[in-house]
N, C-alpha and C positions, 0 to 999 in steps of 0.2 A: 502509456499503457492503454492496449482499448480498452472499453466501458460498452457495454446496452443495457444500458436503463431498462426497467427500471434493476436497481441491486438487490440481491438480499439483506438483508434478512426481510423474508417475504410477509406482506399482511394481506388479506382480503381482499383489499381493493389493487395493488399491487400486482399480486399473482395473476387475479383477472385481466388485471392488462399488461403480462405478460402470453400468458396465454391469447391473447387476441393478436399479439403483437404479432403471433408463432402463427395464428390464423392465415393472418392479413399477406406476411412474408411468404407462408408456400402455396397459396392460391393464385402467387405472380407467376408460378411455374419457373421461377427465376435459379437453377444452381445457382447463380455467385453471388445473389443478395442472399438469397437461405443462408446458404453455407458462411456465412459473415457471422453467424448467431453463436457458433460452434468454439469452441477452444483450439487451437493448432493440431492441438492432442487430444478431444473428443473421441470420445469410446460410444461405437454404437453395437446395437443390436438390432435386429428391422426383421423379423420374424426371423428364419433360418439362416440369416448372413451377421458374421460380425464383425467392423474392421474398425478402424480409426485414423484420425488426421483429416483435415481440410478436402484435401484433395480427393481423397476416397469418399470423399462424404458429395465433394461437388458430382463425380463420377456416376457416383448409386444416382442418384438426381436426377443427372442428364442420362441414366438407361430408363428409369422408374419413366421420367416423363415424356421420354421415347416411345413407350407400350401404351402409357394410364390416359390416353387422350381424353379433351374438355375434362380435365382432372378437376373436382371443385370439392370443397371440404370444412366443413366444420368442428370446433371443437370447442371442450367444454370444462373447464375447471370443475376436478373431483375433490382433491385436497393437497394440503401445501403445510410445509414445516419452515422452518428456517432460512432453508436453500435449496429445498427441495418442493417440485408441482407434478402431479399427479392429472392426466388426464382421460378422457374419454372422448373419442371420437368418431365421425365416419364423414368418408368419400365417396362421390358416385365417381364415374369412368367408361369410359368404353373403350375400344378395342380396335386395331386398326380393320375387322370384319364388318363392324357394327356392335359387335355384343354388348350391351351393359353389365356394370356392376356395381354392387355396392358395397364398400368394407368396412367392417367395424373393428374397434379396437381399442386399445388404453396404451398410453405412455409414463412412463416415468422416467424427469429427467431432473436433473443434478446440477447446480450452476455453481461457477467460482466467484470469489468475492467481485469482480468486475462485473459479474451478469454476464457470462457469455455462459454456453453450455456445456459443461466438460464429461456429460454421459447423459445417450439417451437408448431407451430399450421401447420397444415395439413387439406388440402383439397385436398382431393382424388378420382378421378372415372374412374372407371374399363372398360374395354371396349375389349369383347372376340374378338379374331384375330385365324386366322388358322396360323400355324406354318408358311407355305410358307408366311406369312406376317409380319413375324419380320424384324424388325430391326438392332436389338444386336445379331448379329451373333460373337462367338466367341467362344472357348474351354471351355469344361465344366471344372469350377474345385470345389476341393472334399468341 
């Protein structure tokens, strides 16, 4: 059976590096390491789209990170139950024009006894920035 560590039932320090884990995995821009996280049968929601399954999930990924160029991202442990983490985040991005942006948002997602994630929901909104106003400043990588 797969496993990612860390499992629930969640504590403090745990969730936190959970959430980091969830950090560190979508700032690779990687679909198929992301999508490793997910249950077979992951239920999402990602503001107005909702689908489920690996594959749908590797899919949205490689469209989102087709658009969200030098995509880099932060998040941040809000709160956590049992098996369940709560987050808040944001992203800068730009656009294949130039345009920046920055999006803010919260997740909540649901894990099986293995630790993988078998539902995540997203609320997400965009908000153009001029470059001189980022944040994530950092090297681009390929």
């Amino acid at each position: 059976m797969e496993t990612k560590p860390p499992l629930p039932p969640f504590t403090l320090e745990t969730a936190k590096a959970k959430v980091q884990a969830a950090e560190d995995a979508w700032n690779t821009r990687d679909p198929e390491r992301v999508a490793l996280a997910y249950t077979e049968d992951s239920q999402w929601r990602n503001r107005a789209e909702f689908f489920s399954g690996r594959e749908a999930i590797r899919d949205f990924l490689r469209r989102k990170w087709a658009k969200e160029l030098d995509y880099r991202l932060k998040k941040e442990l809000w709160s956590f139950t049992e098996n369940r983490i709560s987050v808040r985040f944001e992203y800068e991005w730009h656009d294949d024009g130039g345009f920046w942006y920055r999006a803010y948002g919260n997740e909540q997602w649901e894990f099986a006894e293995n630790g993988l994630m078998r539902r995540r929901e997203a609320s997400i909104n965009d908000v153009p920035i001029k470059e001189s106003d980022r944040k994530f400043r950092w090297e681009r990588t390929p």
